[in-house]
C-alpha positions in Angstrom: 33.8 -13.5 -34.3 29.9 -14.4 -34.6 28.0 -12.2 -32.0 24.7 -13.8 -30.6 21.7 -11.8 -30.2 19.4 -11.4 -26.7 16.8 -12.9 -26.9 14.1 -10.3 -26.8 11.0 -10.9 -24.1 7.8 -11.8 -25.4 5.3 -8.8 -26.1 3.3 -10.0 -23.0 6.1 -10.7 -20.4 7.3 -6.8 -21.1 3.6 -5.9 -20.7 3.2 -7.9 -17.6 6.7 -5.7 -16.6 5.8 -2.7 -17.7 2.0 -2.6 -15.8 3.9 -3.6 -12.9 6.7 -1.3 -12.7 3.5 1.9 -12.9 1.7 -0.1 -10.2 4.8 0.1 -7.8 5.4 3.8 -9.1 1.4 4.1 -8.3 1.3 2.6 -5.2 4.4 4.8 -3.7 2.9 7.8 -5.0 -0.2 7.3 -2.4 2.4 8.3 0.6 4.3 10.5 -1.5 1.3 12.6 -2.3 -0.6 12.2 1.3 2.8 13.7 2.8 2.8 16.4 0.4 -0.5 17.3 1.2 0.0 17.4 4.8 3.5 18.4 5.5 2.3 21.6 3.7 -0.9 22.3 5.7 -3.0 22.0 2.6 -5.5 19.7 3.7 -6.6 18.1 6.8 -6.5 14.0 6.9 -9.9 13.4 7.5 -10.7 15.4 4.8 -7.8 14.0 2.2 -9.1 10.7 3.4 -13.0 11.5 2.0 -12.0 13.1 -0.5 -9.5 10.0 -1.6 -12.3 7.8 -1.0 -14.6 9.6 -3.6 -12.3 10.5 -6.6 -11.1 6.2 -6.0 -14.9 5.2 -6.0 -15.6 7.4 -8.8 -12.5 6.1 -11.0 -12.9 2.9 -10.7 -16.8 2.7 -11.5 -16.3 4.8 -14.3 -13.3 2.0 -15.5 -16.3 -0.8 -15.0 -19.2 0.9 -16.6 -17.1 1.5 -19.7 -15.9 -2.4 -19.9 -19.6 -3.0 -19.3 -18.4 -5.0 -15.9 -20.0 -2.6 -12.8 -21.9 -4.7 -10.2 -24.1 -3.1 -7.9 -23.1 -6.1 -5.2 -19.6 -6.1 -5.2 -17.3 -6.5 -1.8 -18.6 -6.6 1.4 -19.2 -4.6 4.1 -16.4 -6.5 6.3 -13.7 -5.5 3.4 -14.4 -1.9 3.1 -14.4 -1.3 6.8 -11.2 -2.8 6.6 -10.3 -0.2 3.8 -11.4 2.6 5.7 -10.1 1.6 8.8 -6.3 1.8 6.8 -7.1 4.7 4.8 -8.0 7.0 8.1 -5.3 5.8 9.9 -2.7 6.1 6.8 -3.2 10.0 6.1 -4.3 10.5 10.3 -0.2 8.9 10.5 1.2 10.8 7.7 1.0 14.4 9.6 3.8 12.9 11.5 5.5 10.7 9.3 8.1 10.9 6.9 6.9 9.4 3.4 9.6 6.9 3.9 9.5 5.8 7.3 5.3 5.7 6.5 5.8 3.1 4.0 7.7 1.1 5.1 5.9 0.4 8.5 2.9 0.1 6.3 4.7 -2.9 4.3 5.9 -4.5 6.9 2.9 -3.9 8.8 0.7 -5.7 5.6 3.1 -8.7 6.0 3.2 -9.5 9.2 -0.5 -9.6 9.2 -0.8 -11.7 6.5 2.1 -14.3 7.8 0.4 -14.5 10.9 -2.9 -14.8 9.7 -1.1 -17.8 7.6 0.3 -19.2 11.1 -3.3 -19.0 12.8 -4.9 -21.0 10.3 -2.5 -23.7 10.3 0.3 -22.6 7.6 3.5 -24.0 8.7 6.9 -22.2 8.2 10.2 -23.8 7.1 13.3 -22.9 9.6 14.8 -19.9 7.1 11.0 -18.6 6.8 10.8 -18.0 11.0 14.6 -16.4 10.6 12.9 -14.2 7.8 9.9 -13.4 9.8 11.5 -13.0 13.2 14.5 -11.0 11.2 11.3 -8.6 10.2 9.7 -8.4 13.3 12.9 -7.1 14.5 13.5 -4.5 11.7 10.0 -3.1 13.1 10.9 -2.8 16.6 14.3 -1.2 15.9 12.7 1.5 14.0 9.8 2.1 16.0 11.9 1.8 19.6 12.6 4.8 21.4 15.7 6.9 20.6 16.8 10.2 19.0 15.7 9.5 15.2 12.6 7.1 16.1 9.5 8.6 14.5 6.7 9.8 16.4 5.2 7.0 18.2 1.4 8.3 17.6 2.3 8.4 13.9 4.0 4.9 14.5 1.4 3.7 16.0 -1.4 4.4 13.4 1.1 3.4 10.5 0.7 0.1 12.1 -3.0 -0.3 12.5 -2.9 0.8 8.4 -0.8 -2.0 7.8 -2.8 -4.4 10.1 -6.1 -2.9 8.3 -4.5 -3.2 5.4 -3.6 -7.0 5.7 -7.1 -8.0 6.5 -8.6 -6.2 3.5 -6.2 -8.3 1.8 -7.1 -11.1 3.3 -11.0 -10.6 2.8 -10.2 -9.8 -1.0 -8.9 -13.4 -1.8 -10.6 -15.5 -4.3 -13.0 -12.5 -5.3 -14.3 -13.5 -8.6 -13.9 -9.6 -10.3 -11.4 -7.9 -7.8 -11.5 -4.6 -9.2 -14.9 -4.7 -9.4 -14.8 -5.7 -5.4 -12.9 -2.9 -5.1 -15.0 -0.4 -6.9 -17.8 -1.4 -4.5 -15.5 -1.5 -0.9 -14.6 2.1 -2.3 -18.1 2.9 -2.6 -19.5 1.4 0.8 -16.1 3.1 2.8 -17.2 6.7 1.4 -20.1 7.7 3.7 -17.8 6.4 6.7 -15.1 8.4 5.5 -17.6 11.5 5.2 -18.3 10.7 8.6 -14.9 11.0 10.0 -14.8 14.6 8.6 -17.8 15.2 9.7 -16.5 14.4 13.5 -13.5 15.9 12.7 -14.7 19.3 11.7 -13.5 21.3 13.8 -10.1 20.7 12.6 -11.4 20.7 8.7 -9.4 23.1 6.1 -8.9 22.5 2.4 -6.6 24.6 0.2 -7.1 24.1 -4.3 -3.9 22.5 -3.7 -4.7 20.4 -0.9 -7.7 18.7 -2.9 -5.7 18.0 -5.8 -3.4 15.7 -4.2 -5.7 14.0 -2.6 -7.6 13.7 -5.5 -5.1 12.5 -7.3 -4.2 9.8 -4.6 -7.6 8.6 -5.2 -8.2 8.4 -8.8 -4.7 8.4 -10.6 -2.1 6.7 -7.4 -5.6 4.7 -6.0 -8.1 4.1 -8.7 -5.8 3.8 -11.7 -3.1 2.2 -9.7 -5.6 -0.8 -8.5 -6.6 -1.4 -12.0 -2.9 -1.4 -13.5 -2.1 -3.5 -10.8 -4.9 -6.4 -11.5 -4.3 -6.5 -15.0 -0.5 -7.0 -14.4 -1.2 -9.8 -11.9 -2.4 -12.5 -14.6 1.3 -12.4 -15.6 2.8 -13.1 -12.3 3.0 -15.7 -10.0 1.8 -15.4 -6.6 6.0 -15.3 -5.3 6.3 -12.3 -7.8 3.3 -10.5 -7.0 4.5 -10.6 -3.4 8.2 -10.0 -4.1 7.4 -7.0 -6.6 5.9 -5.0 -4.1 9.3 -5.3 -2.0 9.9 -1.8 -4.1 6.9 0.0 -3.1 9.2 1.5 0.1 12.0 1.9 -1.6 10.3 4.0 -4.5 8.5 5.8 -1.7 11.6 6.7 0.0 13.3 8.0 -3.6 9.9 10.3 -4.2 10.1 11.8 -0.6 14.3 12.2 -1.1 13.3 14.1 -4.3 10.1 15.6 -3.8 10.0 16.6 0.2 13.5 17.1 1.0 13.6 14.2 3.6 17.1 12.4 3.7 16.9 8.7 4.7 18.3 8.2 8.3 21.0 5.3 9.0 18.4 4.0 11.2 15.8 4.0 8.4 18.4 2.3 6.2 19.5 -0.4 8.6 15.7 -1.4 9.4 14.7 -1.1 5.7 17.5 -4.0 4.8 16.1 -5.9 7.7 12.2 -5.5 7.2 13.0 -5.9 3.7 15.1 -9.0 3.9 13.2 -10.7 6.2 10.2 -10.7 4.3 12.1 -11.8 0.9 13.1 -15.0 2.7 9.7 -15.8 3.6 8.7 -14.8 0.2 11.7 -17.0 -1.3 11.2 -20.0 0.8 7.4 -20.2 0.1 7.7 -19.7 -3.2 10.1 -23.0 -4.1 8.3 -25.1 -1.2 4.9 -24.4 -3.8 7.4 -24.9 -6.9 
């Protein structure tokens, strides 16, 4: 009996798999380490938030000048307000938060913007897309609706405006000609607002060794690091897969804070996950053979 051998993956589809299997890793680790840092009083959020801000900026120009690719004009002053605007409100949400819950309002936060933002300016949705989205939608209100394990609505709340910051830096970022170079520079430009948050908020400033160290690691390893994995796994994917790859990012983030914070996944959290998560798959899907 002849026995027929897999096929093995090209060298650059397992490349493309492996970069974006770190990025998703990288990308959970920002709430994983951000709730870390907080839940354990080691750092305050204005101050993870600058201190983010730097060790990102610094990473990723340091990852340009050595390729020879920093430019002194990169991103705009629209996009990094944007990126400021989620990080504060991402570790301001996160002293409440669990690392779970966090992310995945962020996520479906990120997508909602983005679908509507697709809407406003004239996209049209096929019938299973609106059952998707509105099925979304309704995995949001669920978990944010008032009840005995609904998070903290303050936390909620700025979880949300992350997300919808978040989707409009996305937005702005489209067709950039260098993205991680328009990264670098958004970095750069949100680092004297973010100085001025702790500035404002230093009354309520404390830092501990610890404390910087995961927030400097959020900004150049999970951050810095994780952008630029992230771009050079994107060549290799189409847009449906770039957008259905980061599906995991929650559910990653969820794991970490199960293994790393103690925080057990509630049956609410569970039932809303399948439903954020579902929903936007479907839109996802849909879009992806309506292009094919």
């Amino acid at each position: 009996m002849s026995q027929t051998a897999l096929p093995i993956p090209p060298a650059s589809v397992l490349r493309t798999l492996g970069l974006t299997a770190i990025a998703m890793v990288a990308f959970a680790g920002n709430s994983v380490l951000c709730r870390l840092a907080l839940a354990q009083d080691a750092i305050d959020p204005a101050s993870f938030t600058s201190v983010r801000m730097a060790c990102g900026a610094g990473t990723l120009w340091l990852i340009l000048a050595l390729g020879g690719r920093a430019r002194e004009r990169a991103g705009s002053w629209k996009a990094a307000l944007a990126l400021i605007a989620y990080a504060a409100a991402f570790s301001f949400a996160y002293t409440s938060l669990t690392a779970g819950t966090g992310a995945l309002l962020l996520f479906g936060a990120v997508q909602a913007t983005m679908i509507a933002a697709g809407l406003l300016t004239g996209e049209r949705l096929a019938g299973i897309q609106w059952i998707g989205f509105l099925l979304a939608l309704s995995g949001l209100a669920a978990l944010i609706a008032p009840g005995v394990s609904a998070p903290p609505w303050q936390g909620a709340v700025l979880m949300l405006a992350a997300g919808m910051a978040w989707g409009c830096y996305s937005l702005l970022g489209r067709g950039a000609g260098d993205p991680l170079a328009a990264t670098a520079g958004n970095f750069l430009r949100a680092l004297p607002i973010a100085v001025a948050i702790s500035v404002l908020a230093a009354f309520s400033a404390h830092m501990t060794p610890l404390g910087f160290a995961y927030a400097a690691l959020s900004g150049a390893v999970t951050s810095g690091l994780g952008y630029t994995i992230w771009y050079a796994a994107l060549p290799g994917l189409s847009a449906g897969q770039g957008a259905s790859v980061q599906l995991s990012v929650p559910v990653i983030t969820a794991l970490g804070g199960a293994l790393m914070l103690g925080e057990a996944p509630s049956l609410r959290l569970a039932a809303c996950s399948v439903a954020i998560l579902a929903g936007i798959a479907l839109v996802i899907a849909s879009r992806g053979r309506a292009k094919g």
